[in-house]
N, CA, C and O atoms as a Tripos MOL2 file, in Angstrom:
@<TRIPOS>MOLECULE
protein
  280   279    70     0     0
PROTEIN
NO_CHARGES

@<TRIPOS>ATOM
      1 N          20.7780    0.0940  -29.1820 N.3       1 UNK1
      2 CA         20.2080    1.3210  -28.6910 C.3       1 UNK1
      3 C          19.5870    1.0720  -27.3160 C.2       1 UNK1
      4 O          18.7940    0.1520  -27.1150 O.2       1 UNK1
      5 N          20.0060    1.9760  -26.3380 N.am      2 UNK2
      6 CA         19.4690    1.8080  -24.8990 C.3       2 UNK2
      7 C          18.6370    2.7660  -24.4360 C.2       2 UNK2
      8 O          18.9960    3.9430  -24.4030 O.2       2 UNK2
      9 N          17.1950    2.2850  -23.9480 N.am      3 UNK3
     10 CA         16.1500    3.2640  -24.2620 C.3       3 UNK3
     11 C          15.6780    3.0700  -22.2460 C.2       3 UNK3
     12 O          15.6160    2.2220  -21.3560 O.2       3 UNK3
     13 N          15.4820    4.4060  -22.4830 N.am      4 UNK4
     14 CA         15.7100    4.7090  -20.6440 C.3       4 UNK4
     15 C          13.8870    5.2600  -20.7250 C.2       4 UNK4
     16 O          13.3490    6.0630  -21.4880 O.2       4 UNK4
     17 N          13.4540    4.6310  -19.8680 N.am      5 UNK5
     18 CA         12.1030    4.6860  -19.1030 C.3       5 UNK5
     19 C          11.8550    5.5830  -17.6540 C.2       5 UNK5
     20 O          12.1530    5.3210  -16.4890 O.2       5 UNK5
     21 N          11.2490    6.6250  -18.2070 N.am      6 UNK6
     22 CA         11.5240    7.6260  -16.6000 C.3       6 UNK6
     23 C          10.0190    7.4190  -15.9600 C.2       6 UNK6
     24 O           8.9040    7.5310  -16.4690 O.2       6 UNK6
     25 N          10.3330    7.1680  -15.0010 N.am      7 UNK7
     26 CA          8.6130    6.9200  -13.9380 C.3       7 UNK7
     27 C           8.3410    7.8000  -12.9540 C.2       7 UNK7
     28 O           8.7980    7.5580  -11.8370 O.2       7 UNK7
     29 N           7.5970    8.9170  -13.1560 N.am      8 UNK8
     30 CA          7.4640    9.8880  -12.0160 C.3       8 UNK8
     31 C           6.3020    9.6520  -11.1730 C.2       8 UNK8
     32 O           5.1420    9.2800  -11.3490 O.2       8 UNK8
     33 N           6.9110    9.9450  -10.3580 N.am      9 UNK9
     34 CA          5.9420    9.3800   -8.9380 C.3       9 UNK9
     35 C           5.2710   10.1560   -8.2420 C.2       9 UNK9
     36 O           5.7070   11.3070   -8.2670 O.2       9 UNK9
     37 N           4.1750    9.9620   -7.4840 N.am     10 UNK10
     38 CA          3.3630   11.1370   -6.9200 C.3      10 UNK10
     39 C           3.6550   11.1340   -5.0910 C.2      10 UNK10
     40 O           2.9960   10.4870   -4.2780 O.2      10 UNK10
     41 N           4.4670   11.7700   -4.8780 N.am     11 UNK11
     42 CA          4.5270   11.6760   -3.3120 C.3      11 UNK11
     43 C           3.6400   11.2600   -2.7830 C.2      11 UNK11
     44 O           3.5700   10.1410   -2.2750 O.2      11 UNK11
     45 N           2.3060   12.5810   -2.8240 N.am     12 UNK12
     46 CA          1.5730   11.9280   -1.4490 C.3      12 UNK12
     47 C           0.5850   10.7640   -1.9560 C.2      12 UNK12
     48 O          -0.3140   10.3420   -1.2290 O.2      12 UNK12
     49 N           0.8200   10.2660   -3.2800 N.am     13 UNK13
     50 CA          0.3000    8.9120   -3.5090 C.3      13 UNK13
     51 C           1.1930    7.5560   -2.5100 C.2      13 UNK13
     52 O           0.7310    6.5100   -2.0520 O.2      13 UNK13
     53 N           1.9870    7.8750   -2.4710 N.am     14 UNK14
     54 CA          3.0800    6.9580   -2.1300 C.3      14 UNK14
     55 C           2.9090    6.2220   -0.4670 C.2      14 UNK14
     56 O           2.2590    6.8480    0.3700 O.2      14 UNK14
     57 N           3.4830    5.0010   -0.1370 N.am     15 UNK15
     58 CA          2.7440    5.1660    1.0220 C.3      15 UNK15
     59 C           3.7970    3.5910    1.1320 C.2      15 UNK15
     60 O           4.2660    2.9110    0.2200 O.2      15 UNK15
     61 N           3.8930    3.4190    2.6700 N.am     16 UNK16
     62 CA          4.7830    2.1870    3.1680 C.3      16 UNK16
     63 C           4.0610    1.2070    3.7520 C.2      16 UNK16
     64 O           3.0310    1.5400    4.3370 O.2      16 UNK16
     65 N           4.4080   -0.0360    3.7160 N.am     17 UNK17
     66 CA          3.4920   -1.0110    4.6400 C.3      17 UNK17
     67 C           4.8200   -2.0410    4.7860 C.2      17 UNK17
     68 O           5.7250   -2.4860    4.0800 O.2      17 UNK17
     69 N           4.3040   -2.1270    6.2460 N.am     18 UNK18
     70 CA          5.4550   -3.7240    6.4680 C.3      18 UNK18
     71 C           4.6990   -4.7520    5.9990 C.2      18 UNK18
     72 O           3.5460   -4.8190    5.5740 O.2      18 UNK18
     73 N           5.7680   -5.7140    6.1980 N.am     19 UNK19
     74 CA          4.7890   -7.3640    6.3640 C.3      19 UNK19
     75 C           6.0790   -7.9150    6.9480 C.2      19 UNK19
     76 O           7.1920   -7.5530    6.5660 O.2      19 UNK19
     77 N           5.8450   -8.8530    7.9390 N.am     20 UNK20
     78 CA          6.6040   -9.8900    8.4770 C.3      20 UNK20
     79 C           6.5880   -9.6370    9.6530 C.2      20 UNK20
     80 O           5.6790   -8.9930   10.1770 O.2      20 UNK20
     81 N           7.8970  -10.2390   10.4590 N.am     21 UNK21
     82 CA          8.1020  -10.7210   11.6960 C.3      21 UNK21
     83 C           9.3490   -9.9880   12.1500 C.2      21 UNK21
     84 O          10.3480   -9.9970   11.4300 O.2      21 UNK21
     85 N           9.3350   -9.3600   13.2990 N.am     22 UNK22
     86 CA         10.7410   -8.8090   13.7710 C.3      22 UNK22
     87 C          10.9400   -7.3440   12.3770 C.2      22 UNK22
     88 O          11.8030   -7.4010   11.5010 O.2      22 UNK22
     89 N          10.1700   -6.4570   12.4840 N.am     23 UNK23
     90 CA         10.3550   -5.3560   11.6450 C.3      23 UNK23
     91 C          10.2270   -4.3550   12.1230 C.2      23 UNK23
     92 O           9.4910   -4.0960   13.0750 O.2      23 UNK23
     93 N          11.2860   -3.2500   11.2330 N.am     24 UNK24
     94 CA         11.5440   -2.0400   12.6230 C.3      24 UNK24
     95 C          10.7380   -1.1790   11.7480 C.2      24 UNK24
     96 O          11.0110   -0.8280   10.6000 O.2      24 UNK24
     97 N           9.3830   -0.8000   12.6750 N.am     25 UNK25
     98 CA          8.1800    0.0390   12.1170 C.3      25 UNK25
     99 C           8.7830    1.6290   12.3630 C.2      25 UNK25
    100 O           8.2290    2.6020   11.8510 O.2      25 UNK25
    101 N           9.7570    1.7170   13.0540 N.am     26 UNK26
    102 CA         10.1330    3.2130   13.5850 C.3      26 UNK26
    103 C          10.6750    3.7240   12.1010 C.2      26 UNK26
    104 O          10.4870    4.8150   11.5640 O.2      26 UNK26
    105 N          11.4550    2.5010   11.5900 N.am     27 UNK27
    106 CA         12.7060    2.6520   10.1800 C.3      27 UNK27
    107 C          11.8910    3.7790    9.3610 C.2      27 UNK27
    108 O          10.7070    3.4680    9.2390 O.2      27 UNK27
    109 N          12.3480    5.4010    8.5850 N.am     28 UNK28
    110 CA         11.8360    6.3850    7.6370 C.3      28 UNK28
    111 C          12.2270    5.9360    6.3610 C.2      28 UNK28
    112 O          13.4150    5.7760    6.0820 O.2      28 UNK28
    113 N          11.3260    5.7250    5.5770 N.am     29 UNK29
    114 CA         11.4150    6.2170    4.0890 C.3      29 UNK29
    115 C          11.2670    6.9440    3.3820 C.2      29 UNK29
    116 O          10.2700    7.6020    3.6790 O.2      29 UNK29
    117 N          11.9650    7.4410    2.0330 N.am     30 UNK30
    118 CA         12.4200    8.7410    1.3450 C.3      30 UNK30
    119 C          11.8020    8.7450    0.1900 C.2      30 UNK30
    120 O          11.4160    7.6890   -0.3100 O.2      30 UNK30
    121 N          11.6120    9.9830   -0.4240 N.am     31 UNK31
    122 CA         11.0100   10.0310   -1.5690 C.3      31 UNK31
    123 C          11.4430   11.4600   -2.1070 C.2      31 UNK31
    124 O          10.7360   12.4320   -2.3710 O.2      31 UNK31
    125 N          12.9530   11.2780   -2.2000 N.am     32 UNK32
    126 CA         13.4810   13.0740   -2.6510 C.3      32 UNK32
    127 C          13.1810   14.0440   -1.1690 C.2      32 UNK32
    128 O          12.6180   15.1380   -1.1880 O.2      32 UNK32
    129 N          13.6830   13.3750    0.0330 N.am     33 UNK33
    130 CA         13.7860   14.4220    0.9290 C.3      33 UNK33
    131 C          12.3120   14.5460    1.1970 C.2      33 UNK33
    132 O          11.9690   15.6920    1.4850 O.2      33 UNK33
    133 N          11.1200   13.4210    1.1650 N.am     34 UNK34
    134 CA         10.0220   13.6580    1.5760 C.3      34 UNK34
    135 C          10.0800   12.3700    2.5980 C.2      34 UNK34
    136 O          10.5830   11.4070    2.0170 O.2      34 UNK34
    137 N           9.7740   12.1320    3.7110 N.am     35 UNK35
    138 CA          8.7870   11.3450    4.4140 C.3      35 UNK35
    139 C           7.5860   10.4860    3.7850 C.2      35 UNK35
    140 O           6.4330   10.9060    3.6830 O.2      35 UNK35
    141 N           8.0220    9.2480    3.3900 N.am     36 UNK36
    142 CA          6.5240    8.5580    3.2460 C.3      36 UNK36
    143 C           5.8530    7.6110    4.3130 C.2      36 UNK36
    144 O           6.2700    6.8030    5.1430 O.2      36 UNK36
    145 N           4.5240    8.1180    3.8760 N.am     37 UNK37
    146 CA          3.2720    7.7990    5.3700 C.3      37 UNK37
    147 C           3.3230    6.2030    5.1170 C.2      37 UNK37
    148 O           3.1430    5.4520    4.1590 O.2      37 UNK37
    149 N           3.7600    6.0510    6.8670 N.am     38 UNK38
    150 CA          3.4580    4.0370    6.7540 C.3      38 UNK38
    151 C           2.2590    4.0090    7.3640 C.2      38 UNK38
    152 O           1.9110    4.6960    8.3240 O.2      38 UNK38
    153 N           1.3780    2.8570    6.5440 N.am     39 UNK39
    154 CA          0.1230    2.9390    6.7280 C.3      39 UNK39
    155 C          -0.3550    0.9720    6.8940 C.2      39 UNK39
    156 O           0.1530    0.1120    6.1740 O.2      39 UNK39
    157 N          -1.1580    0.7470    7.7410 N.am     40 UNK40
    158 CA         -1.3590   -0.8520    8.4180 C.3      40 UNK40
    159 C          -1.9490   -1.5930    7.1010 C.2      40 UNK40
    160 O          -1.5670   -2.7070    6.7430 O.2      40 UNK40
    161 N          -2.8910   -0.8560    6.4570 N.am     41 UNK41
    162 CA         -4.0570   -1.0660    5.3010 C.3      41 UNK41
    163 C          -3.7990   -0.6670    3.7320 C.2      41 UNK41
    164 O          -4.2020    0.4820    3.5530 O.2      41 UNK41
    165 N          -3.3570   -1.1420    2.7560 N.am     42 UNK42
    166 CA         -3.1650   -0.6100    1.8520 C.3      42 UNK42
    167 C          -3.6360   -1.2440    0.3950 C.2      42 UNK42
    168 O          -3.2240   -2.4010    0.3070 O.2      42 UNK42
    169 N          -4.3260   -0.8520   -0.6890 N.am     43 UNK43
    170 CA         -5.1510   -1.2930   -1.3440 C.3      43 UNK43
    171 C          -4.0230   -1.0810   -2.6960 C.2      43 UNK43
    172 O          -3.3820   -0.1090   -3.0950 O.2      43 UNK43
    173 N          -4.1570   -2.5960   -3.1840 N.am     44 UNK44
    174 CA         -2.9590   -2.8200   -4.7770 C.3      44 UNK44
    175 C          -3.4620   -3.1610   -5.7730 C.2      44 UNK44
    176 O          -3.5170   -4.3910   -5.7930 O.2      44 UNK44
    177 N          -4.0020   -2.5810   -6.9160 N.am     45 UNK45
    178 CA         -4.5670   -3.6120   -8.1220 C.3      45 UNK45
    179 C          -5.7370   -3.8790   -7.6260 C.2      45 UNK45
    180 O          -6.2100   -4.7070   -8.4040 O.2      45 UNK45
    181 N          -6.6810   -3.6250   -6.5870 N.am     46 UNK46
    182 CA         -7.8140   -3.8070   -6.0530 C.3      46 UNK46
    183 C          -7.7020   -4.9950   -5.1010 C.2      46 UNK46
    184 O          -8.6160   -5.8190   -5.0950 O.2      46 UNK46
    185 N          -6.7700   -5.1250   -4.3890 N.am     47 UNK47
    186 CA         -6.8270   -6.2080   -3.7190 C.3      47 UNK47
    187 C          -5.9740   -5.6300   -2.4040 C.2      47 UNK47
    188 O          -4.7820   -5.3260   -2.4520 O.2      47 UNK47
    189 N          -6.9430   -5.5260   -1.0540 N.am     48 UNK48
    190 CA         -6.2280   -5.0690    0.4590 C.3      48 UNK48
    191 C          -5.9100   -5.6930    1.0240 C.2      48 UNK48
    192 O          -6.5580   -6.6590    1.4280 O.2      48 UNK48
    193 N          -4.5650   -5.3770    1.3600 N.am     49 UNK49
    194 CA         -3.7380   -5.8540    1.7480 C.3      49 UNK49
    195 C          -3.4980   -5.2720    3.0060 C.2      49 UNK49
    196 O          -3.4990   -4.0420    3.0450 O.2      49 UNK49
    197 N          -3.1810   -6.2460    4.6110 N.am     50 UNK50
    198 CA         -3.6740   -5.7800    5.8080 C.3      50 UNK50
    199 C          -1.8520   -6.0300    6.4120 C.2      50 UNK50
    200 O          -1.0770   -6.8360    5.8980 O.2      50 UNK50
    201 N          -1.5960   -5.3200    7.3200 N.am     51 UNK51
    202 CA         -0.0970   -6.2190    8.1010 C.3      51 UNK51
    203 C           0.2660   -7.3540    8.6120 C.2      51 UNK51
    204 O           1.4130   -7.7990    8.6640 O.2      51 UNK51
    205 N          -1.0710   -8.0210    9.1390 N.am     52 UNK52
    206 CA         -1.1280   -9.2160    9.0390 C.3      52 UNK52
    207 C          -1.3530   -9.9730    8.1230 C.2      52 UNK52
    208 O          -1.5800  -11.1320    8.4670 O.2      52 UNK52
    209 N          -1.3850   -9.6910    6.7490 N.am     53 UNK53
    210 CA         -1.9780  -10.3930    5.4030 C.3      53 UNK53
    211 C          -3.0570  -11.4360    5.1280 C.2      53 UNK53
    212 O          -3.0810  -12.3570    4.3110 O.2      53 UNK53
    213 N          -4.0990  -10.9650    6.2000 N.am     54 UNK54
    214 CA         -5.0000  -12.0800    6.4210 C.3      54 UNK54
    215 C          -6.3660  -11.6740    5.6140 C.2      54 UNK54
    216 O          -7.4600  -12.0700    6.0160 O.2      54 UNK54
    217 N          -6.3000  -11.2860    5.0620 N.am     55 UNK55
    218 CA         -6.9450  -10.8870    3.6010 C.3      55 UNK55
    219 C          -8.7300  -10.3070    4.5400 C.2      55 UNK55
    220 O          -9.7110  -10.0770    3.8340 O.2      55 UNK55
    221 N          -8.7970  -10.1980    5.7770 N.am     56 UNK56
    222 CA        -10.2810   -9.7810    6.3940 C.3      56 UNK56
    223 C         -10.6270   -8.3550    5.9380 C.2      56 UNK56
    224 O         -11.8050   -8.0500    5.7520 O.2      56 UNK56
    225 N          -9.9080   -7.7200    5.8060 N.am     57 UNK57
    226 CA        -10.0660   -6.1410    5.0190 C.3      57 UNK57
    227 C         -10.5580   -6.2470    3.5680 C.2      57 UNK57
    228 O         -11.5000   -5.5900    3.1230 O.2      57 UNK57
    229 N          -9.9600   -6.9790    2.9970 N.am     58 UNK58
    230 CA        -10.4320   -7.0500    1.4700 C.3      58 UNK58
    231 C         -11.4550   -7.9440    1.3250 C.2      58 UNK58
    232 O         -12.2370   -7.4980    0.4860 O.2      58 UNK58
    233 N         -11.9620   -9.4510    1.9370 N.am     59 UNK59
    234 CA        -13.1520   -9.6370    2.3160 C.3      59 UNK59
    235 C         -14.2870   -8.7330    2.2360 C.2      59 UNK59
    236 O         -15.1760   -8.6820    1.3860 O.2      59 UNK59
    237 N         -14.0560   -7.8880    3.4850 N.am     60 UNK60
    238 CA        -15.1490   -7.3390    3.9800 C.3      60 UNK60
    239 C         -15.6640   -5.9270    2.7780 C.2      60 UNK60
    240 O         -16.7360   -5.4300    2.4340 O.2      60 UNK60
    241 N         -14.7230   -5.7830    2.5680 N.am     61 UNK61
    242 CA        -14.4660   -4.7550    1.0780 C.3      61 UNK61
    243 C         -15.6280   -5.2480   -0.0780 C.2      61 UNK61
    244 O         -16.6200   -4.7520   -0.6110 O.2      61 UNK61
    245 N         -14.9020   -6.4940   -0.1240 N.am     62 UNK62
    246 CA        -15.7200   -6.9310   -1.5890 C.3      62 UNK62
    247 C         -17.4490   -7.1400   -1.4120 C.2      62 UNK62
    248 O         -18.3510   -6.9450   -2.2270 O.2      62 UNK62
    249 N         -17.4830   -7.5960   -0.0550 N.am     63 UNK63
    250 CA        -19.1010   -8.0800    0.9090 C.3      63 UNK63
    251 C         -19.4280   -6.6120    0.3590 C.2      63 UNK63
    252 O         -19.7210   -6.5770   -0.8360 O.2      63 UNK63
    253 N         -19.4230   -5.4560    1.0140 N.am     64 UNK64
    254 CA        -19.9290   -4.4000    1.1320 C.3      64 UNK64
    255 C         -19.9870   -3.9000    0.0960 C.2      64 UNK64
    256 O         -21.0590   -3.3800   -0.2130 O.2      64 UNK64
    257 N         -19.1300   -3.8700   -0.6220 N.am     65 UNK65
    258 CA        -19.0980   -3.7330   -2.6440 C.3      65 UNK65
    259 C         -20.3010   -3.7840   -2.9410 C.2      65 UNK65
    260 O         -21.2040   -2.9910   -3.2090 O.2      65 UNK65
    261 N         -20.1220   -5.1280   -2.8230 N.am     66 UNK66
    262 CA        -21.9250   -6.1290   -3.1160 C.3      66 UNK66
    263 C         -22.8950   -5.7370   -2.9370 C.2      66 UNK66
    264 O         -23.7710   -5.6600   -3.7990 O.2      66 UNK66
    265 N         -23.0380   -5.2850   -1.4400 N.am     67 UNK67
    266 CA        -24.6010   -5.0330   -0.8720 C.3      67 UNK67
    267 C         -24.6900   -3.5120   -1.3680 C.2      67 UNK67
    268 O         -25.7650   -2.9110   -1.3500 O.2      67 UNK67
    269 N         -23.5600   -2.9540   -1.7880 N.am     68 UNK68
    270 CA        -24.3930   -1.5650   -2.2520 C.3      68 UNK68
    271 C         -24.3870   -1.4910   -3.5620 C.2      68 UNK68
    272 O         -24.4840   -0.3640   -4.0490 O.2      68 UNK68
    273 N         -24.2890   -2.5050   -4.3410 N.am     69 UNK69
    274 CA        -24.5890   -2.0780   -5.8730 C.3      69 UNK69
    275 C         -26.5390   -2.6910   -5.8050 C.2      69 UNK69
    276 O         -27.1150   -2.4500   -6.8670 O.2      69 UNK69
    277 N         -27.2630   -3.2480   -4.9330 N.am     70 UNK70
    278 CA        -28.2000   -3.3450   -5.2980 C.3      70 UNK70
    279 C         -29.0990   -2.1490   -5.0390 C.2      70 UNK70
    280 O         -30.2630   -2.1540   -5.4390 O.2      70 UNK70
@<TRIPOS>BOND
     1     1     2 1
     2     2     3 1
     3     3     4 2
     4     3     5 am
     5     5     6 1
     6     6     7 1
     7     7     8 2
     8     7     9 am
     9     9    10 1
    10    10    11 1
    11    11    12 2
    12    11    13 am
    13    13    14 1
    14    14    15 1
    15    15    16 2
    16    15    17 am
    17    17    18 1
    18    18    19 1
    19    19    20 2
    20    19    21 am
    21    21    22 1
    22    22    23 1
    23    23    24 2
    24    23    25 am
    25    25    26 1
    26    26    27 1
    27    27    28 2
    28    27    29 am
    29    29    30 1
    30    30    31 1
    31    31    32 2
    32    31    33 am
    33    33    34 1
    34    34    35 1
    35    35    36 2
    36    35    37 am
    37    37    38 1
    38    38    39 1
    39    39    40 2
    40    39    41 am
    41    41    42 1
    42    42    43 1
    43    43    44 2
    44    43    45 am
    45    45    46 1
    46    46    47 1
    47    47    48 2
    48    47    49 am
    49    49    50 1
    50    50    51 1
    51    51    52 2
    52    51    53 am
    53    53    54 1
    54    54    55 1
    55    55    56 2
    56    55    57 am
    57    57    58 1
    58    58    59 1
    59    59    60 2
    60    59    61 am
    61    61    62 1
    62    62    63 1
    63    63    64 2
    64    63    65 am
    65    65    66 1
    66    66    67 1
    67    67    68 2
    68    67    69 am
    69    69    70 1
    70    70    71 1
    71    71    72 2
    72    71    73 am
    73    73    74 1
    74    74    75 1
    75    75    76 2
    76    75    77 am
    77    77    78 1
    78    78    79 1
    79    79    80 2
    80    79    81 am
    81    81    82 1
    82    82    83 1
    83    83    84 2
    84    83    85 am
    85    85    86 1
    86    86    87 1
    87    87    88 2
    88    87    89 am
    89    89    90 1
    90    90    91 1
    91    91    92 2
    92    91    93 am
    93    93    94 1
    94    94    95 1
    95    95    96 2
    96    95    97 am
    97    97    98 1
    98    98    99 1
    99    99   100 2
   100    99   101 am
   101   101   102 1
   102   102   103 1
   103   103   104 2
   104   103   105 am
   105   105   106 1
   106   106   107 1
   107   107   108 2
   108   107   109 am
   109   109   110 1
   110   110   111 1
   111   111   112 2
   112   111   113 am
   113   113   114 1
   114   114   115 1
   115   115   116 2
   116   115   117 am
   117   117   118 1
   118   118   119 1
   119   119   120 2
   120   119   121 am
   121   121   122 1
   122   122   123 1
   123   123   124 2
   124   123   125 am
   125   125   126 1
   126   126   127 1
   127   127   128 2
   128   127   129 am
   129   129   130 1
   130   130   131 1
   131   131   132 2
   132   131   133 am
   133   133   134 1
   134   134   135 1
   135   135   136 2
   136   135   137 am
   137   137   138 1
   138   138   139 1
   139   139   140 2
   140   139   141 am
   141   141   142 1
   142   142   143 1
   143   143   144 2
   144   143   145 am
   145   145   146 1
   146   146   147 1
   147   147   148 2
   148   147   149 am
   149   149   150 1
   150   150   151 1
   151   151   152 2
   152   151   153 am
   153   153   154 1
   154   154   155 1
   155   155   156 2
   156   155   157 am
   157   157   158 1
   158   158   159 1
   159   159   160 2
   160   159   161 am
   161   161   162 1
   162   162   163 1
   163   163   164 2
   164   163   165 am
   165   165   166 1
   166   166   167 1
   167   167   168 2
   168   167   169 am
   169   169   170 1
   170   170   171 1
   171   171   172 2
   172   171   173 am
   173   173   174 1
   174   174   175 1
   175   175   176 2
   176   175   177 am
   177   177   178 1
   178   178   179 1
   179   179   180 2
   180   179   181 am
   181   181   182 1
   182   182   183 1
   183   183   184 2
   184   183   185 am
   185   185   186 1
   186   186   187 1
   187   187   188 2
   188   187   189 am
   189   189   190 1
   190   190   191 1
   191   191   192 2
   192   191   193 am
   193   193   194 1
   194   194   195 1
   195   195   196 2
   196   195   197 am
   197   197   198 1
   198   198   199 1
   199   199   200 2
   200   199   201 am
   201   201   202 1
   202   202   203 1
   203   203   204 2
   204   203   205 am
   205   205   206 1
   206   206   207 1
   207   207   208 2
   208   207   209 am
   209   209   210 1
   210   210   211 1
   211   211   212 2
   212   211   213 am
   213   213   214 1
   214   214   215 1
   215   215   216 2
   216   215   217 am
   217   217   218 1
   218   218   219 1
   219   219   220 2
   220   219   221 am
   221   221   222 1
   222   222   223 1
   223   223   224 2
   224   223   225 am
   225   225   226 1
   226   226   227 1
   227   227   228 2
   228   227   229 am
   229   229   230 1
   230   230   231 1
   231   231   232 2
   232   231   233 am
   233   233   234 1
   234   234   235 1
   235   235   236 2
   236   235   237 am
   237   237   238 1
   238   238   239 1
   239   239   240 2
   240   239   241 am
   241   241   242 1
   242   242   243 1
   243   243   244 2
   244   243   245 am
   245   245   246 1
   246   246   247 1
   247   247   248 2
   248   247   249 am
   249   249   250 1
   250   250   251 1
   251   251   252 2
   252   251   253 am
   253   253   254 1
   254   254   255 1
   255   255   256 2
   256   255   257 am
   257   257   258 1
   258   258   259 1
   259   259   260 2
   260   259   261 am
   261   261   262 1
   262   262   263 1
   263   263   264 2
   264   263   265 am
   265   265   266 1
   266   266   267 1
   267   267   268 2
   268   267   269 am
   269   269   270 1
   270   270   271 1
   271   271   272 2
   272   271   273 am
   273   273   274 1
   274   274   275 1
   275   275   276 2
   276   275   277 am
   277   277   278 1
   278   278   279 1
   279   279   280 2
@<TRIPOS>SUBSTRUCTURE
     1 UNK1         2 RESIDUE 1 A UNK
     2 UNK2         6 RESIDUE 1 A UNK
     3 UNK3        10 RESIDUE 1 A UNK
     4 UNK4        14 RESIDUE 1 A UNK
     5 UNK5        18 RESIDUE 1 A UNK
     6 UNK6        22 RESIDUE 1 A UNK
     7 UNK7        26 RESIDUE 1 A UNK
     8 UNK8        30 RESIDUE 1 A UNK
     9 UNK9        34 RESIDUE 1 A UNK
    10 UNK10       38 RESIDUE 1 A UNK
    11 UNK11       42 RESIDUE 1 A UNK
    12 UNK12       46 RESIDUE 1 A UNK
    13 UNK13       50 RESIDUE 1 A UNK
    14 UNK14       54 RESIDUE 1 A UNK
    15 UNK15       58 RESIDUE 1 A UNK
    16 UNK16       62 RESIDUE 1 A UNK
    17 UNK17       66 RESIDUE 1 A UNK
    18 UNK18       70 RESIDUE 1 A UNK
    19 UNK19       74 RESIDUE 1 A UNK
    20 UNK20       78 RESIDUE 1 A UNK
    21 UNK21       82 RESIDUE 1 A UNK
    22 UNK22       86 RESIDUE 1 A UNK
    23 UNK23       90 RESIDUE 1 A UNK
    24 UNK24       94 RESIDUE 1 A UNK
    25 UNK25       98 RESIDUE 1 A UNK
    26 UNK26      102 RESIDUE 1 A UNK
    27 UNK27      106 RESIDUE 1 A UNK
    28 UNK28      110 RESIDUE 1 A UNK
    29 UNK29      114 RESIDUE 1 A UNK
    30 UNK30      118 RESIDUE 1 A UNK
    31 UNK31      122 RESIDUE 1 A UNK
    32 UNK32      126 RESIDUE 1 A UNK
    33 UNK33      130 RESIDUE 1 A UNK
    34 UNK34      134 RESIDUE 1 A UNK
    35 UNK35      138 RESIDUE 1 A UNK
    36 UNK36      142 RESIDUE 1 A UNK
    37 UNK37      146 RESIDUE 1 A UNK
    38 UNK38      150 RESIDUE 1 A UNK
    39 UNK39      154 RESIDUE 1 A UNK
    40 UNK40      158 RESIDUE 1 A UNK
    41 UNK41      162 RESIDUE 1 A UNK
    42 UNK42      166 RESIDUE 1 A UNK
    43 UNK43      170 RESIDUE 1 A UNK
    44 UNK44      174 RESIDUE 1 A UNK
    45 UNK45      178 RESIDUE 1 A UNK
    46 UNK46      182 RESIDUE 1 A UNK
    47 UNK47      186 RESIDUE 1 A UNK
    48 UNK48      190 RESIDUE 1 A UNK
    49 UNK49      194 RESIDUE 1 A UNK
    50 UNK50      198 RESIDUE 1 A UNK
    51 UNK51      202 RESIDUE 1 A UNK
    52 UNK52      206 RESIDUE 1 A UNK
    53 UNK53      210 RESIDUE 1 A UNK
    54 UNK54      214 RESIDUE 1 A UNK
    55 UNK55      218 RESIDUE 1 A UNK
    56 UNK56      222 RESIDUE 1 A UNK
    57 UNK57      226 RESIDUE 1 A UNK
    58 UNK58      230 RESIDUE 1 A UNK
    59 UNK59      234 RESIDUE 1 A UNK
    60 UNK60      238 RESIDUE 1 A UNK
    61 UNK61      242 RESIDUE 1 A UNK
    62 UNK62      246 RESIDUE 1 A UNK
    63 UNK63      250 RESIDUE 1 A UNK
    64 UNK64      254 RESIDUE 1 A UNK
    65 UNK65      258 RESIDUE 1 A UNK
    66 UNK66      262 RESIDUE 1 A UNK
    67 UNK67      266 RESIDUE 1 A UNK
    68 UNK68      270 RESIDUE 1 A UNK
    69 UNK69      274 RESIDUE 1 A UNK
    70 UNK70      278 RESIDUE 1 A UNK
């Protein structure tokens, strides 16, 4: 028995990020005839993730976390 898993997706949840070297930032992505927004900064599982992947966004994230739960 072959059991099919449907995953519906929320457009304007949706969102693009490069990473690497030599990447064509102009390139559009689709989502059923929608445009999705490429964005430099993007937050996964709680962990931000920057285009340079140098983890200073999510750092500074977690610092500031901190100082305002007291």
């Amino acid at each position: 028995m072959v059991r099919q898993v449907v995953v519906k997706l929320n457009k304007n949840k949706c969102k693009i990020a490069f990473y690497g070297r030599d990447v064509n930032y102009e390139y559009k992505y689709y989502l059923s005839s929608t445009i999705l927004e490429s964005v430099d900064v993007i937050k996964d599982l709680v962990v931000v993730f920057d285009s340079e992947l140098s983890f200073v966004c999510h750092c500074k994230e977690k610092i500031n976390r901190g100082y305002c739960q007291h």
